[in-house]
N, C-alpha and C positions, 0 to 999 in steps of 0.2 A: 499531455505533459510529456515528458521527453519530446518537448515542442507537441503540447498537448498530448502528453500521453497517461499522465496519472492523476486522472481528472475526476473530481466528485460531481456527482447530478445535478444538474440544473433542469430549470425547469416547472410549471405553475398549473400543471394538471390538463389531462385533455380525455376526451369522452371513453373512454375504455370502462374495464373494471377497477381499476385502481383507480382510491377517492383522491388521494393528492399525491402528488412528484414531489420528487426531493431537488432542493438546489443547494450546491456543495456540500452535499450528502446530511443536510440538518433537516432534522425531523419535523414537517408541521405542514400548514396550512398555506394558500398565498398568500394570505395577508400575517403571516410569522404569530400566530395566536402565541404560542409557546415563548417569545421573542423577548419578555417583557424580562422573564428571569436570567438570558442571556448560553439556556440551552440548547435551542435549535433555533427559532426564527428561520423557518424554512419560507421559500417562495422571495418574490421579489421586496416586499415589505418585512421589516421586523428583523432584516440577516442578522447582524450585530446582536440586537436585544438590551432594552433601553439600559441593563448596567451588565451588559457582557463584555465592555472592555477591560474593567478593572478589577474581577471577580476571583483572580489570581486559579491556584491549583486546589482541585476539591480533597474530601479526606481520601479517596482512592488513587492518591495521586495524577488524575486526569484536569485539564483545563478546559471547562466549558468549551462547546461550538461557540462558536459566535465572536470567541475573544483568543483562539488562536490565531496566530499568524499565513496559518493557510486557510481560513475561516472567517476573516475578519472583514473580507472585499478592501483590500490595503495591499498596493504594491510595498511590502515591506523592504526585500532587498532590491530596489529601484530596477527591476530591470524590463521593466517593463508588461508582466505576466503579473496578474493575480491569480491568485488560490487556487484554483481549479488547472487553468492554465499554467501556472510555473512547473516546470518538469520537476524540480526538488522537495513538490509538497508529495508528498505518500499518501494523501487521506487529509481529509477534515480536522480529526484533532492532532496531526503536526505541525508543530508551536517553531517550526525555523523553518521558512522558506526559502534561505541561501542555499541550505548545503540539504543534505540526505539525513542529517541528525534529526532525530526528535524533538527537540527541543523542549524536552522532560525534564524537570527538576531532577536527577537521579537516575536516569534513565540508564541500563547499562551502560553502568561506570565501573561494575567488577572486572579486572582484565583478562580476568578467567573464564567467568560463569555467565552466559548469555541466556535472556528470556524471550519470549514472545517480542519480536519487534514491531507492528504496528498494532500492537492492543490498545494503544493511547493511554500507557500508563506505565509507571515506572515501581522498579520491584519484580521480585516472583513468587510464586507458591498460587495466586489465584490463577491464573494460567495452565498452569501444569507440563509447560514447556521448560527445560533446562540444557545446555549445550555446552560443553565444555571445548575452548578453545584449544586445551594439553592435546587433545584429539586428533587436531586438524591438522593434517602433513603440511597444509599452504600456510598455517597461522605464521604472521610477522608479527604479531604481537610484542614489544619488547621486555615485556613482562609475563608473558603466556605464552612463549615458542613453543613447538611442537615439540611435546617429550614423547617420543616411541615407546621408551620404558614406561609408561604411565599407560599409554594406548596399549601396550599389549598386558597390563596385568588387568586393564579395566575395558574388557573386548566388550560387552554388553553397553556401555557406557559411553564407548566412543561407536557404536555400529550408526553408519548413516540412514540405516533400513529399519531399523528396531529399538533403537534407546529411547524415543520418547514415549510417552504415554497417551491410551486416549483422548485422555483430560488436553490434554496439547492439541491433539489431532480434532477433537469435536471447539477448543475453544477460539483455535488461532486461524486455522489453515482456512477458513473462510473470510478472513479476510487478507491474506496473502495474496499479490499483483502476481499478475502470469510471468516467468518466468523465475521468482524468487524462492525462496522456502519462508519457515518459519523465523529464521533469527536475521532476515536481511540480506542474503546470502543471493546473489540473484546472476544468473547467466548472461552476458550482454552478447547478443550476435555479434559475430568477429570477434570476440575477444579470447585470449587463447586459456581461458578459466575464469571461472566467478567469480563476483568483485563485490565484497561488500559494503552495505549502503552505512560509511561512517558520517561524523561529522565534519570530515575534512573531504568529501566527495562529491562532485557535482559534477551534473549531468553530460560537461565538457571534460570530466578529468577520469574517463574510465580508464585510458589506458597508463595512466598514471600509478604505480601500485604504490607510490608511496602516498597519494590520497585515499586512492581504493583500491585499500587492500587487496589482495588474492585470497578468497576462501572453498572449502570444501562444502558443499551444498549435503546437507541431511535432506538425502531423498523422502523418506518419508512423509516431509510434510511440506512437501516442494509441492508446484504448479506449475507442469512444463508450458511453454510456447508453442502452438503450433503452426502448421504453415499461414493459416488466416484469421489468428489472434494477434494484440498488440503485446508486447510486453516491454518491462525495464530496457531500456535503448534501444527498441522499436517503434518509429512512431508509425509507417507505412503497413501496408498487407499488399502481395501482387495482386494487379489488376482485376484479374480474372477471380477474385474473392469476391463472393456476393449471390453466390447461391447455395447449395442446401449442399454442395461437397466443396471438397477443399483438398484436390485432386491426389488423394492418399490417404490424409491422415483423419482418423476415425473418431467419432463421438461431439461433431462439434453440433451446436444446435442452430437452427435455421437462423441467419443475421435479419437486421431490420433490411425492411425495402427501401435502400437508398442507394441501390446502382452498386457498377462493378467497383472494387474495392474497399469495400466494406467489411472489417472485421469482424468475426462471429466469435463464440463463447461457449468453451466444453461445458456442459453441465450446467449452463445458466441461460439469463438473461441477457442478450447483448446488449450494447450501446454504442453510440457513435462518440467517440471523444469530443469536447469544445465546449462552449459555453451555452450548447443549447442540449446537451445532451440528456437523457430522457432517462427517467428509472423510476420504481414503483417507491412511493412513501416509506422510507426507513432503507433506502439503499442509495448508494450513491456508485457514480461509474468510476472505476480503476479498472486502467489498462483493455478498456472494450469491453467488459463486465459490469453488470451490476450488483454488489457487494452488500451485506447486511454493514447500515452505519455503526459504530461501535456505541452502546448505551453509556 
């Protein structure tokens, strides 16, 4: 996605230790065992799940796998990419495949107060992430400018190093795309500041700020890019990616064996982005990682 760059797993299992692969990162079997109540239907059978088109939003505000719109194997906004493939899907349970929005009943709609952005659920408190736009010196927000006076009476509150809590840091940041933080907030190479992932943003309109915004990135709970990972508006890695170094930068893990340029993944699992792309049961790939699926 980002011309496949923010892709969930595909995939129908293959002799290792792990009993089954995830495809667009939905939990289950090849033949979609789960598929029937319209929660995972994982593998090439069952995606959908015989009433996961119409099952609306559950009490936690999340929309089953299977009956989101980046979940559903349906070129929704016609352009030709489904789910996996369309650069504007974030994940499995993102319910708008045009643009960067959620596509969440409710979904940060306060123009202040921002939560965990790809938890596939709209609300806060169970998260434990909170972000306050008054903070942010780039907020354009028309109704949440940056107030300096606010940021300096409430220095703990706006620090991008320290204001969140564990609770934020153990529930979200695994599944944040490399290059982004926790509230959407994501780095695009060449762009001259972070751009966040609104609902008026798409993959062709980074340098637009009046689609994508300019924001200040809360390091804390950020996921840098490195030179031979993919991230938000990276869909490449140089050539010469595809072995056990990544000529400088430190900590990435050995990539699959599938030739030079091949992105690799700090701290995890790699994957190859596309529609055949490979990850353990209950993960699905963003951005050349394999990601825990959100339950």
């Amino acid at each position: 996605m980002y011309g496949a760059l923010l892709v969930a797993g595909m995939g129908a299992g293959c002799n290792n230790s792990v009993s089954a692969l995830s495809k667009d990162g939905a939990v289950g079997g090849a033949a979609g065992a789960s598929g029937a109540a319209g929660q995972s239907g994982a593998g090439t059978a069952g995606t959908q799940g015989a009433a996961g088109q119409n099952l609306g939003v559950d009490a936690g505000g999340k929309i089953p796998l299977g009956s989101t719109q980046c979940s559903d194997g349906i070129d929704n906004d016609g352009d030709g990419l489904i789910d996996s493939a369309d650069p504007e899907c974030t994940g499995p349970n993102d319910n708008d495949e045009a643009t960067f929005g959620t596509g969440i009943p409710g979904d940060n709609v306060d123009p202040c107060k921002q939560d965990c952005f790809f938890d596939g659920n709209s609300g806060m408190g169970n998260d434990g992430c909170e972000w306050q736009l008054k903070c942010d010196p780039l907020s354009v927000e028309a109704k949440c400018p940056y107030d300096p006076s606010y940021a300096g009476q409430h220095a703990a509150e706006c620090s991008v190093s320290a204001s969140q809590s564990q609770k934020c840091i153990d529930n979200c940041r695994k599944y944040v795309p490399n290059g982004c933080d926790c509230f959407g907030c994501c780095a695009i190479p060449g762009a001259p500041n972070p751009v966040r992932l609104a609902p008026t943003c798409t993959a062709k309109d980074f340098g637009d700020p009046t689609k994508c915004p300019p924001c200040t990135q809360v390091t804390q709970c950020a996921k840098t890019c490195d030179r031979c990972e993919l991230c938000v508006g990276k869909t490449t890695v140089p050539a010469d990616c595809g072995s056990t170094s990544d000529g400088g930068t430190s900590g990435d893990a050995s990539p699959p064996k599938d030739g030079p340029g091949t992105p690799m993944c700090t701290g995890g699992v790699s994957c190859v982005p596309g529609p055949n792309a490979m990850c353990p049961s209950g993960y699905g790939c963003v951005t050349g990682c394999c990601v825990p699926v959100i339950p």
